[in-house]
N, CA, C and O of each residue as an XYZ file, in Angstrom:
788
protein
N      29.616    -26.198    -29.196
C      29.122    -24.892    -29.542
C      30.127    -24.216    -30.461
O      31.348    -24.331    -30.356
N      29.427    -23.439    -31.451
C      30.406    -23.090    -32.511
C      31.177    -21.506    -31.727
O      30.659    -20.806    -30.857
N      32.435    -21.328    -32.352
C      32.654    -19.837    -31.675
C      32.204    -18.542    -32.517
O      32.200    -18.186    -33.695
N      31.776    -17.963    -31.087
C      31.424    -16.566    -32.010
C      31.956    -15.288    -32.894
O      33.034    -14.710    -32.756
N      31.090    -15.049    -33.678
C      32.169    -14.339    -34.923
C      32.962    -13.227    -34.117
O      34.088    -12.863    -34.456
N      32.315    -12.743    -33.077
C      32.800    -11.342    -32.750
C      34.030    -11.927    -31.473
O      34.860    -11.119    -31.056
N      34.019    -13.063    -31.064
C      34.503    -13.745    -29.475
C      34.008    -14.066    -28.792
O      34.494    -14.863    -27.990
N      32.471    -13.538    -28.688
C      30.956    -13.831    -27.114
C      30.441    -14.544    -27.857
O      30.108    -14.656    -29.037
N      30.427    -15.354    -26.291
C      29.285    -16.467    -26.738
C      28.583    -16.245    -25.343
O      29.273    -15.911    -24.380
N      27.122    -16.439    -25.210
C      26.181    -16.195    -24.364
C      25.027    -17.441    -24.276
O      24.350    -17.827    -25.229
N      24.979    -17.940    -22.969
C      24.389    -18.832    -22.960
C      23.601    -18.434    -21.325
O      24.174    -17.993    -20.329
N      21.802    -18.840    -21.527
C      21.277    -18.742    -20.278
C      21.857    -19.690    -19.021
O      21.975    -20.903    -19.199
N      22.127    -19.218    -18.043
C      22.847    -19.988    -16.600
C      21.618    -20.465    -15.616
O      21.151    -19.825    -14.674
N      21.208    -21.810    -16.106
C      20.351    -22.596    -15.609
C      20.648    -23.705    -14.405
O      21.534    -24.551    -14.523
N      19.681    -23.582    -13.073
C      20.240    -24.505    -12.222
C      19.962    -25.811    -12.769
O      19.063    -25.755    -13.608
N      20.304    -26.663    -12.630
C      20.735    -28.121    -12.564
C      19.638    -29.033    -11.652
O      19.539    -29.164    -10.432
N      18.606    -29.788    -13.127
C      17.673    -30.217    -12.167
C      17.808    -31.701    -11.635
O      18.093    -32.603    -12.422
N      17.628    -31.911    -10.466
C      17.771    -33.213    -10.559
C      16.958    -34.424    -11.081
O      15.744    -34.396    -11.283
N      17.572    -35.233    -11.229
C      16.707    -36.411    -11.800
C      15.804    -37.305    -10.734
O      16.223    -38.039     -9.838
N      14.425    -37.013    -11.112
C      13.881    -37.944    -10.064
C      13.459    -39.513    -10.693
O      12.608    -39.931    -11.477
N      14.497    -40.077     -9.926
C      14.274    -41.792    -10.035
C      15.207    -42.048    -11.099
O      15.731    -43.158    -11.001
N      15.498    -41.507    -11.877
C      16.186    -41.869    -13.273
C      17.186    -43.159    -13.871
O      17.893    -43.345    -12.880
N      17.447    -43.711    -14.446
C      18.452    -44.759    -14.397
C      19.652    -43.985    -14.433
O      20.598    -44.750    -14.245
N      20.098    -42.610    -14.619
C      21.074    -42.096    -14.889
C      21.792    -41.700    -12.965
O      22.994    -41.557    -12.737
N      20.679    -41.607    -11.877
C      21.367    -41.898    -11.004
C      21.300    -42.795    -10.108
O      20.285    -43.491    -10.151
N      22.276    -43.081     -9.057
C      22.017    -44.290     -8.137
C      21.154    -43.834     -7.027
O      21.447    -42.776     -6.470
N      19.708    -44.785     -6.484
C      19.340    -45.161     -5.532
C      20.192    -44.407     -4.520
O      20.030    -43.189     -4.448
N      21.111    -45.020     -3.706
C      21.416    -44.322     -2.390
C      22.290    -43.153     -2.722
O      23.234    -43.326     -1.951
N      22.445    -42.489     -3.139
C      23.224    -41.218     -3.413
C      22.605    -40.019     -3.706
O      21.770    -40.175     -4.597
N      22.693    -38.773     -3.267
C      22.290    -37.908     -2.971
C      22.380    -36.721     -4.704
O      23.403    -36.799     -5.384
N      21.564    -36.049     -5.017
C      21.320    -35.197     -6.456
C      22.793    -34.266     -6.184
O      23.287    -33.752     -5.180
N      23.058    -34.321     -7.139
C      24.669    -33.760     -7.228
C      24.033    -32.042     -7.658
O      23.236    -31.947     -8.591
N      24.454    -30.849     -6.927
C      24.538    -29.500     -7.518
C      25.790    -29.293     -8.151
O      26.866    -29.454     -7.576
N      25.569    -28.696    -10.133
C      26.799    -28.386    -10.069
C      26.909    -26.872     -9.706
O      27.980    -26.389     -9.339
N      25.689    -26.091     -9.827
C      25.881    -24.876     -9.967
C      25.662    -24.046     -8.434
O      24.804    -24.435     -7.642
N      26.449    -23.002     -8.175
C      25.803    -22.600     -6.635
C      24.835    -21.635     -6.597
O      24.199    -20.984     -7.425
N      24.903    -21.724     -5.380
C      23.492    -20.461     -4.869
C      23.054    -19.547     -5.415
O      22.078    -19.134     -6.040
N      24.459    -19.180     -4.864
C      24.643    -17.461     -5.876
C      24.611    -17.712     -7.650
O      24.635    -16.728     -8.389
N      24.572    -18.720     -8.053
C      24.686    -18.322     -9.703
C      23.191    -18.632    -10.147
O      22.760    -18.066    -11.152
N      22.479    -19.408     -9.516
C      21.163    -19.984     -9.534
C      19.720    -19.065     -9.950
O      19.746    -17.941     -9.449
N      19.228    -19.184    -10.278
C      17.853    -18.584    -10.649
C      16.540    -18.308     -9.742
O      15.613    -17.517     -9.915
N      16.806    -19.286     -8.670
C      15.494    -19.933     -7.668
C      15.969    -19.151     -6.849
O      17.193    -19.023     -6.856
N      15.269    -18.473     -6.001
C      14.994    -17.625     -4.890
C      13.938    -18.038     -4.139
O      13.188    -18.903     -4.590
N      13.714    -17.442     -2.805
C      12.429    -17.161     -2.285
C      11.376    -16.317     -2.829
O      11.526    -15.205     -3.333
N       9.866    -17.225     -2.608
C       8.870    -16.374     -3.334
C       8.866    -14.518     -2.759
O       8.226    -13.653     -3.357
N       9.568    -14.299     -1.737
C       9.223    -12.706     -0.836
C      10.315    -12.230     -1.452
O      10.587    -11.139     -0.950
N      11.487    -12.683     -2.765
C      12.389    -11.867     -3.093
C      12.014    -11.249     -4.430
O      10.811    -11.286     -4.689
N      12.603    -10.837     -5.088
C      12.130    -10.285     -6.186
C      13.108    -11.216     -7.504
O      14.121    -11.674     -6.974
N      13.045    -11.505     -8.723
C      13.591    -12.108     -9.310
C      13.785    -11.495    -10.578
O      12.855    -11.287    -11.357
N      15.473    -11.075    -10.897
C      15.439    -10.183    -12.055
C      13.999     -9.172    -12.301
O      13.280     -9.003    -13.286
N      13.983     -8.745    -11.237
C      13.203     -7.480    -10.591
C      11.756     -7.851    -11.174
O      11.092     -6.986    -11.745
N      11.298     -9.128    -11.018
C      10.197     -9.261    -11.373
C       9.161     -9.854     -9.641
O       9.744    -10.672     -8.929
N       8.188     -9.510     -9.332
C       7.347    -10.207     -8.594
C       7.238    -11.323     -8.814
O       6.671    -11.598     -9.871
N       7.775    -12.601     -7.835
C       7.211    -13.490     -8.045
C       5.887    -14.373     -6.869
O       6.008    -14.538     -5.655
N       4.953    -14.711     -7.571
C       3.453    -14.781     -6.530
C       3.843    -15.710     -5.637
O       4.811    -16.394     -5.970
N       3.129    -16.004     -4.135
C       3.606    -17.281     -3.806
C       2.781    -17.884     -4.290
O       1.718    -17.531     -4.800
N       3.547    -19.510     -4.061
C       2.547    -20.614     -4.615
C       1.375    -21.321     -3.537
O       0.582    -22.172     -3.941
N       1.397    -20.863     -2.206
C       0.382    -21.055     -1.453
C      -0.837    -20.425     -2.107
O      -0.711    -19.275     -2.528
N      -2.377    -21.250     -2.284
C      -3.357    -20.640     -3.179
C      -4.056    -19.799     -1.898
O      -4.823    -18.925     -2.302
N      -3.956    -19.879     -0.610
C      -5.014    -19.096      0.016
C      -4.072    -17.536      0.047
O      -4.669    -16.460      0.028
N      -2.855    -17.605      0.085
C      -1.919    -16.276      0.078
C      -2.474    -15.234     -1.180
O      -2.800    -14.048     -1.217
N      -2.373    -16.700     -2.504
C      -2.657    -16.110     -3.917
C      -4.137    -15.027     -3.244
O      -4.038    -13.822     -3.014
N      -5.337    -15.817     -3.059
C      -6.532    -15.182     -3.013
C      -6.671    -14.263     -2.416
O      -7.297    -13.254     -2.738
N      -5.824    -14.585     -0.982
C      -5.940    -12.746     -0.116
C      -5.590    -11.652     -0.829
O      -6.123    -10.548     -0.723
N      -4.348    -12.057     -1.843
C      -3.895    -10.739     -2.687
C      -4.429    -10.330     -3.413
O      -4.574     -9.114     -3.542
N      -5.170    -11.638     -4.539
C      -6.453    -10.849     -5.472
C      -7.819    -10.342     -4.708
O      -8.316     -9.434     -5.373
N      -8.527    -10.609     -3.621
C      -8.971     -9.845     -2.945
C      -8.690     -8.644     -2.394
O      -9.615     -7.848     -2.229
N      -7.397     -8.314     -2.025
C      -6.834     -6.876     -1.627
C      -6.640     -6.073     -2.835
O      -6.688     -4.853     -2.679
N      -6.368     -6.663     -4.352
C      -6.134     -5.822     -5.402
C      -7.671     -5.168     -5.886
O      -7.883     -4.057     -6.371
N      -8.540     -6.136     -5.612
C     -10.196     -6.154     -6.193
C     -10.747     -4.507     -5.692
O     -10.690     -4.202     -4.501
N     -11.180     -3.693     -6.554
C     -11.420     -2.101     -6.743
C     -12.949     -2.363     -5.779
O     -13.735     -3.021     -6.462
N     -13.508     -2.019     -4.439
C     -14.098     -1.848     -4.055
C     -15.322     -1.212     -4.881
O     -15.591     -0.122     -4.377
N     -16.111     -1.489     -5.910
C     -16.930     -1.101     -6.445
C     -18.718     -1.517     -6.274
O     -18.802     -2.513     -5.555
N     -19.771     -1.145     -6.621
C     -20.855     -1.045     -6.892
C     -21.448     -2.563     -7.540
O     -22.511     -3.148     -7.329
N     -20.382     -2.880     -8.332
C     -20.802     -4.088     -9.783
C     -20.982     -3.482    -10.739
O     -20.694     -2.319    -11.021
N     -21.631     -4.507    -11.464
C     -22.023     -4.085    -13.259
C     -23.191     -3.304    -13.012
O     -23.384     -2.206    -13.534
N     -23.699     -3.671    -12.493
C     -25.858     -3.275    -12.415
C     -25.713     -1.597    -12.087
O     -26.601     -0.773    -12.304
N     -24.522     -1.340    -11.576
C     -24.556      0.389    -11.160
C     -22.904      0.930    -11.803
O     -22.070      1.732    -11.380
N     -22.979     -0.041    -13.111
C     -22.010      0.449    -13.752
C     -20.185      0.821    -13.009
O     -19.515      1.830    -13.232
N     -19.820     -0.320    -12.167
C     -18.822     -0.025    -11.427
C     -18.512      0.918    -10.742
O     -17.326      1.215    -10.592
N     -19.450      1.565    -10.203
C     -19.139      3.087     -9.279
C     -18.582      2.607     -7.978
O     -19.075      1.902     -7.097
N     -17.263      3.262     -8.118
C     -16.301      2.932     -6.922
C     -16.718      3.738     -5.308
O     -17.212      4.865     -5.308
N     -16.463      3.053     -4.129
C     -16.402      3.992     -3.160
C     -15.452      5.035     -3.200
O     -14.250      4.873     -3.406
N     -16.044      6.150     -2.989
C     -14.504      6.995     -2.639
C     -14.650      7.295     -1.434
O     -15.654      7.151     -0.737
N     -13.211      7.905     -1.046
C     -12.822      7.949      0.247
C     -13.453      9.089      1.528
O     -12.871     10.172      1.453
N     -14.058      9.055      2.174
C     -14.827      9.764      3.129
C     -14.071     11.253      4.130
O     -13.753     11.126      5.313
N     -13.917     12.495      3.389
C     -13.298     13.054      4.351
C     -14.142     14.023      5.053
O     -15.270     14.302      4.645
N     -13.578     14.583      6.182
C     -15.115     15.468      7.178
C     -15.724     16.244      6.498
O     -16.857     16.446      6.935
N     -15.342     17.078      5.117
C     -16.401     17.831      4.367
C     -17.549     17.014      3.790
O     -18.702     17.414      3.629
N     -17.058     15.798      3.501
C     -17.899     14.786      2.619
C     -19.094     14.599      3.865
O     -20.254     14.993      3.982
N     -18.159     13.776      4.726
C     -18.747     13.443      5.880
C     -20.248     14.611      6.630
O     -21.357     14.408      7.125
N     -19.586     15.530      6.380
C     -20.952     16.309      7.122
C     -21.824     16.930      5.923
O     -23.000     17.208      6.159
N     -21.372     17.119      4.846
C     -22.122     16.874      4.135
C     -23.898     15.705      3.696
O     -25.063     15.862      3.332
N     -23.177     14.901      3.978
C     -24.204     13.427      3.887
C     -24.882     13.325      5.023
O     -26.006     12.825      4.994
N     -24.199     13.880      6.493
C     -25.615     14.049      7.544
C     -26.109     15.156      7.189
O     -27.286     15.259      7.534
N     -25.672     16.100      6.599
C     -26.802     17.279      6.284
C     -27.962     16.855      5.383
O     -29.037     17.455      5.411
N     -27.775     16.021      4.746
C     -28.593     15.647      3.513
C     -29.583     14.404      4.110
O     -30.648     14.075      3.587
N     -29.175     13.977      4.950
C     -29.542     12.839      5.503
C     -30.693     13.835      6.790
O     -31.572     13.298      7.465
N     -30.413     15.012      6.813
C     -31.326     15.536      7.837
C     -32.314     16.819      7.266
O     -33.033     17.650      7.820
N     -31.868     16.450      5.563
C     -32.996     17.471      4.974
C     -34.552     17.461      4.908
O     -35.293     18.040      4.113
N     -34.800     16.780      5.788
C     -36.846     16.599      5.837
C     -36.604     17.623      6.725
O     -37.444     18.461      6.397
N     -35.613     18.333      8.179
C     -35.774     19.009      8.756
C     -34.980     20.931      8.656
O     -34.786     21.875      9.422
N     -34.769     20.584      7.194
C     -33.775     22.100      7.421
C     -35.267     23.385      6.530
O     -35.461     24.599      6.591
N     -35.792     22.524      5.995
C     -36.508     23.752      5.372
C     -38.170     23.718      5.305
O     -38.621     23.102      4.339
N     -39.123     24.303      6.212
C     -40.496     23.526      6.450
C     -41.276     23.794      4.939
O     -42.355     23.213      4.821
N     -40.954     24.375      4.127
C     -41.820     24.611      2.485
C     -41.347     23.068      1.967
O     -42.287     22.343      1.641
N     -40.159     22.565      1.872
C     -40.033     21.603      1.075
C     -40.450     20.069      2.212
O     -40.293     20.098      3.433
N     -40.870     19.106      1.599
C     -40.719     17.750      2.008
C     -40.462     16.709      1.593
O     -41.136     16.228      0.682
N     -39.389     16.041      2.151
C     -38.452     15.205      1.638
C     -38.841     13.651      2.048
O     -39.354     13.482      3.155
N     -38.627     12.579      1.241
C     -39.009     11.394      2.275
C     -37.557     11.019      3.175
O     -36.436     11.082      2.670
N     -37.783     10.686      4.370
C     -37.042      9.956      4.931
C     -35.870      8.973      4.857
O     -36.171      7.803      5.095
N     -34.718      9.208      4.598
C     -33.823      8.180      4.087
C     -33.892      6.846      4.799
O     -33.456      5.836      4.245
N     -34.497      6.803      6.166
C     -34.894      5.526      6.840
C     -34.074      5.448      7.710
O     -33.086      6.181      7.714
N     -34.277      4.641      8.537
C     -34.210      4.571     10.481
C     -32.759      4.387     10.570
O     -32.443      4.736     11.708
N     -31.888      4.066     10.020
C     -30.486      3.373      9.864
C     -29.277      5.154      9.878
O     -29.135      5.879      8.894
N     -28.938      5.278     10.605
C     -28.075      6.595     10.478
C     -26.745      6.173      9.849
O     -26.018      7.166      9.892
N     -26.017      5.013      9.210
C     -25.091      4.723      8.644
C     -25.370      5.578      7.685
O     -26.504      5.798      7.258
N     -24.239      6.153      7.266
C     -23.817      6.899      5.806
C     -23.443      6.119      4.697
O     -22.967      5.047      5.070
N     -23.471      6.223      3.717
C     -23.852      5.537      2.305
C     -22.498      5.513      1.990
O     -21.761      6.483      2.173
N     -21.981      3.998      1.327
C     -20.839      3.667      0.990
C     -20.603      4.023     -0.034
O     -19.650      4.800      0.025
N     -21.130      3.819     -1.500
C     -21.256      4.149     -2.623
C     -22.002      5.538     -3.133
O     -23.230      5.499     -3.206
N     -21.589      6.277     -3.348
C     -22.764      7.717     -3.943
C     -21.389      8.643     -4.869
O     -20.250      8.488     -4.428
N     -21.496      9.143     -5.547
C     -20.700     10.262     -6.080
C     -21.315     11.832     -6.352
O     -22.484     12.167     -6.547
N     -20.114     12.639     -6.290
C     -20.445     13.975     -5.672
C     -20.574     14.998     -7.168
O     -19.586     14.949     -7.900
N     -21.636     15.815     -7.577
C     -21.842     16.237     -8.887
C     -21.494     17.645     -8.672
O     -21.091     17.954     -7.551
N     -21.611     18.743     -9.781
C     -21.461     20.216     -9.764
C     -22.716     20.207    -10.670
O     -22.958     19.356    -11.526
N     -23.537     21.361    -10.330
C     -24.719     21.915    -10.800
C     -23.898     22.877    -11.614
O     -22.852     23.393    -11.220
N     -24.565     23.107    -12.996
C     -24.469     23.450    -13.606
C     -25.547     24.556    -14.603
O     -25.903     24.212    -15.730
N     -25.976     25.911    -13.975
C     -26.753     26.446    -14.539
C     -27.119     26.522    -16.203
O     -26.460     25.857    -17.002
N     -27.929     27.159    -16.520
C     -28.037     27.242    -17.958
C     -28.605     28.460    -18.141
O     -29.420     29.001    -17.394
N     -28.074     28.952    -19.330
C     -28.020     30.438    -19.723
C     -29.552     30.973    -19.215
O     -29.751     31.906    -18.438
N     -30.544     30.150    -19.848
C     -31.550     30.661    -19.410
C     -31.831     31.108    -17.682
O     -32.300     32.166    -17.264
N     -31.568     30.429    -17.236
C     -31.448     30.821    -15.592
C     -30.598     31.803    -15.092
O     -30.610     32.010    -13.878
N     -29.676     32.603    -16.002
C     -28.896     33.305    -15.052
C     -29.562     34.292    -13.991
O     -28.897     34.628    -13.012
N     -30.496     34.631    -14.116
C     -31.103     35.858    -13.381
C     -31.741     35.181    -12.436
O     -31.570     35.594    -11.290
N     -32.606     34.017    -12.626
C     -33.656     33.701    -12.200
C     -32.992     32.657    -11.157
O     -32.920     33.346    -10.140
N     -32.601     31.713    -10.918
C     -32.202     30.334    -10.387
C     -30.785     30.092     -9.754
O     -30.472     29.189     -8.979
N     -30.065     31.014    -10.214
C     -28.175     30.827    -10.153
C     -28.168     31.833     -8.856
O     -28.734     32.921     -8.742
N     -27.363     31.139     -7.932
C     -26.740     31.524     -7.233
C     -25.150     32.538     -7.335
O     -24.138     32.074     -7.860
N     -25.193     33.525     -6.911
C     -24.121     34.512     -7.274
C     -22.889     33.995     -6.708
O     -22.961     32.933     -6.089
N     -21.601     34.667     -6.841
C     -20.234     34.001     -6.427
C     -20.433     34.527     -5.047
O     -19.745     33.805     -4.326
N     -21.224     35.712     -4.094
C     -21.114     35.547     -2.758
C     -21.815     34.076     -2.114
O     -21.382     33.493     -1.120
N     -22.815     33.710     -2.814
C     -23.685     32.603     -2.133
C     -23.179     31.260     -2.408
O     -23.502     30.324     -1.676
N     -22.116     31.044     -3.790
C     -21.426     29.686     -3.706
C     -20.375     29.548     -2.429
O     -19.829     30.472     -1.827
N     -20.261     28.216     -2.208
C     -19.453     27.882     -0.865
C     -19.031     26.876     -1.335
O     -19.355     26.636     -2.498
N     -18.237     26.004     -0.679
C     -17.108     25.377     -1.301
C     -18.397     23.569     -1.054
O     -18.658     22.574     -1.730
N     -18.807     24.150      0.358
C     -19.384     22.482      1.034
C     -21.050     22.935      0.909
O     -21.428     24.086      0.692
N     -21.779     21.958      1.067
C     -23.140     22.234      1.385
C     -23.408     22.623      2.658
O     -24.428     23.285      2.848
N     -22.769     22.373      3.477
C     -23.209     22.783      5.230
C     -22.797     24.412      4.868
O     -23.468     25.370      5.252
N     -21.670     24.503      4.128
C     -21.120     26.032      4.096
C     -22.763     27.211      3.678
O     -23.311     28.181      4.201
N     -22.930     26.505      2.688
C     -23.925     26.756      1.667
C     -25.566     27.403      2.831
O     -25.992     28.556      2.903
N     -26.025     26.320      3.452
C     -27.176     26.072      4.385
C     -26.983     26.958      5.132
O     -27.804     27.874      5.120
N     -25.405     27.057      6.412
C     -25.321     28.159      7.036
C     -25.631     29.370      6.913
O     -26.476     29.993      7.556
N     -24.973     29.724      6.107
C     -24.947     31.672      5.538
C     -26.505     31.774      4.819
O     -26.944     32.918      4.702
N     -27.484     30.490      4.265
C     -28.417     31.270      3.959
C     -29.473     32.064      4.926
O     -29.993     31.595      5.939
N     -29.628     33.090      4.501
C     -30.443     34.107      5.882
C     -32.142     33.442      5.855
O     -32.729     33.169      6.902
N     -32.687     33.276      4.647
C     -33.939     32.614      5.231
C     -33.685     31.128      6.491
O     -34.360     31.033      7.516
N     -32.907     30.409      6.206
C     -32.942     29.153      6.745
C     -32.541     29.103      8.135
O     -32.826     28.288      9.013
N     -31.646     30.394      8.156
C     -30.981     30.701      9.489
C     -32.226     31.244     10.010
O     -32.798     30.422     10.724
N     -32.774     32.239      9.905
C     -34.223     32.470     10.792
C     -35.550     31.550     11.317
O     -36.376     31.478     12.227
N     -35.165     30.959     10.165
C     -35.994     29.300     10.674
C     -35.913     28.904     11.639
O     -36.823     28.790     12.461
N     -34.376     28.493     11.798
C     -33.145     27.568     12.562
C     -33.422     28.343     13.561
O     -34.138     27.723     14.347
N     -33.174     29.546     13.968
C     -33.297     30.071     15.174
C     -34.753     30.387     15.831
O     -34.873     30.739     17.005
N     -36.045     30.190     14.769
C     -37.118     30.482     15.272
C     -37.529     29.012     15.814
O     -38.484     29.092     16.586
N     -37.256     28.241     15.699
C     -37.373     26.794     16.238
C     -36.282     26.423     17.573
O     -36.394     25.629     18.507
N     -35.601     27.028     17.331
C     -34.916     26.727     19.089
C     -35.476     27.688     19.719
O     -35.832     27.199     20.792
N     -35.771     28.796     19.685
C     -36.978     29.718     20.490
C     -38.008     28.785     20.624
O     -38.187     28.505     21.809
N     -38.649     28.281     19.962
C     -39.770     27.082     20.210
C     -39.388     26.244     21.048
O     -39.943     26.126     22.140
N     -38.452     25.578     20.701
C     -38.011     24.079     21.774
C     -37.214     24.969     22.543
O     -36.185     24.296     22.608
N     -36.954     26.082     23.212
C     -36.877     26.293     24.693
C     -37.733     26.475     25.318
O     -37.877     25.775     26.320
N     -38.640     27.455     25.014
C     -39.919     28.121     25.847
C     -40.965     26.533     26.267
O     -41.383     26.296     27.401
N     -41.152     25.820     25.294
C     -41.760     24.188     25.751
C     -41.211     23.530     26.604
O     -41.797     22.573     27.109
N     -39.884     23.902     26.990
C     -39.060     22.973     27.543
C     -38.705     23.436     28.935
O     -38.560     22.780     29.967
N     -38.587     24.911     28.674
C     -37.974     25.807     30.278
C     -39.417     25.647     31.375
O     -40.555     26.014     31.085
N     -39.100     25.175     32.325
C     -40.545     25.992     33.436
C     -40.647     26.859     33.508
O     -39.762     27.706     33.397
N     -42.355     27.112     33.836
C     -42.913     28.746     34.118
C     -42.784     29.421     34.732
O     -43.813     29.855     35.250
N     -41.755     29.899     35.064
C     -41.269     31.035     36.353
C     -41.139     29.969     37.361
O     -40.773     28.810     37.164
N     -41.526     30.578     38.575
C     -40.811     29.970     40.036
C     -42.202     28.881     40.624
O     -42.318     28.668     41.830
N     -42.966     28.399     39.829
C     -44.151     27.882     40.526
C     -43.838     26.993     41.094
O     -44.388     26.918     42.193
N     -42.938     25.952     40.786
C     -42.381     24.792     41.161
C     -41.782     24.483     42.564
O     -41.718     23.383     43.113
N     -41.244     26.005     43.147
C     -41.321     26.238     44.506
C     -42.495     27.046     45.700
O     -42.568     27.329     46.896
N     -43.200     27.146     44.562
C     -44.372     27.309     45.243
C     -45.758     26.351     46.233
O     -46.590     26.424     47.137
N     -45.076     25.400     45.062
C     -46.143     24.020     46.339
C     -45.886     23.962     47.139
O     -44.725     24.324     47.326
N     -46.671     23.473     48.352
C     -46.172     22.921     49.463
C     -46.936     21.846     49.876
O     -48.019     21.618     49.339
N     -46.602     21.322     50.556
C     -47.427     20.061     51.215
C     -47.335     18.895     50.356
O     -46.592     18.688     49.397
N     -48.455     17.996     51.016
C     -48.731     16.599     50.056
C     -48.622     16.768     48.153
O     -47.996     16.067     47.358
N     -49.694     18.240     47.857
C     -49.632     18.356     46.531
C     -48.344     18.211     45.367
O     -48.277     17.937     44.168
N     -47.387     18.561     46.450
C     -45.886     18.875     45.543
C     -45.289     17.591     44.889
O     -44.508     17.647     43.939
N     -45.672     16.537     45.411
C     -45.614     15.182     44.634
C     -46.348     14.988     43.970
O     -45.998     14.297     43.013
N     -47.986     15.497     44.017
C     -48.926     14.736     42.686
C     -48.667     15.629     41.673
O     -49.108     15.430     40.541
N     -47.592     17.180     42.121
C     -47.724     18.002     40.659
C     -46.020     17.759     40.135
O     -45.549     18.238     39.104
N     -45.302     16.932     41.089
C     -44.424     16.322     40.388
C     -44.135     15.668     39.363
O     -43.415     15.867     38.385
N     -45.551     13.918     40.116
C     -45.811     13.063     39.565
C     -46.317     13.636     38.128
O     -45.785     13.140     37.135
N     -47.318     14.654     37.940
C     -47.716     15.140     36.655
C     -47.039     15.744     35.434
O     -47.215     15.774     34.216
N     -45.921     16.354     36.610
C     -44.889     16.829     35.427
C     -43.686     15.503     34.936
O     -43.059     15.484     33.877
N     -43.656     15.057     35.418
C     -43.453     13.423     34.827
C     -44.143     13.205     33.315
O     -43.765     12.972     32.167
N     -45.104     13.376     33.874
C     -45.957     12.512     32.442
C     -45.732     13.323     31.021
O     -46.226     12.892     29.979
């Protein structure tokens, strides 16, 4: 090696591979290291190497990791729409919506279907009025709310609904005054048996 103009000379510090089978070594003798541990390049795959990741070379390790990196998405067909993450506003949100055939009797909604699981994939929009609607359609800054359940609550038509229907499903449901201790005899079982049915 020629010397350098300035004094440095720099050369990469490569371990020392051995020769497999070679005529250059003997049969019973063992691959000579010249270089040690510590000066060496090779590490374990779980260390880091000149601060780089290195993958292991087991292929089922490889796949668990590209499976754990893989973006939980939709596919192509719905344009990669990712899940996002579910928190209790979201969350009660989507059973509210999921129970809108019953919040308002003017409108009717179809049925999202028998399955009460909540939807993995969906994303969450802002309505956006248009000039023409300000008077007519837009909700004022007392009636915006941050959630939709917020929203449903405070409205006063829906709330009178809401409460004129549990007045309904009690009075169907409570017995008629004290009649029930009024039977006596044999009858008090067949008007048992009836209130059964």
């Amino acid at each position: 090696m020629a010397a350098a103009p300035i004094g440095l000379s720099w050369a990469p510090k490569l371990p020392s591979l051995p020769s497999s089978g070679g005529s250059s070594s003997k049969k019973g003798s063992a691959p000579t290291q010249s270089i040690d541990a510590k000066d060496s390049l090779w590490k374990p795959s779980s260390e880091l190497v000149d601060g780089l990741f290195v993958p292991p070379r087991d292929p089922r390790k490889l796949n668990k990791m590209a499976r754990k990196n893989v973006k939980d998405t939709t596919g192509k067909g719905w344009f990669d729409m990712p899940a996002p993450t579910i928190t209790p506003e979201l969350k009660k949100d989507l059973e509210i919506l999921q129970l809108r055939h019953v919040m308002d009797p003017k409108r009717h909604f179809k049925r999202s279907g028998k399955s009460k699981a909540l939807p993995k994939y969906f994303q969450v929009g802002t309505v956006i009025a248009p000039a023409s609607e300000f008077y007519s359609s837009r909700l004022t800054k007392q009636e915006q709310k941050t959630t939709l359940v917020d929203e449903l609550l405070s409205d006063p038509k829906l709330k009178n609904y809401r409460m004129r229907k549990v007045r309904e499903i009690q009075e169907t449901r409570t017995p008629g005054g004290n009649q029930k201790w009024k039977n006596k005899g044999r009858q008090t079982f067949k008007r048992a048996k009836d209130r059964r049915k």
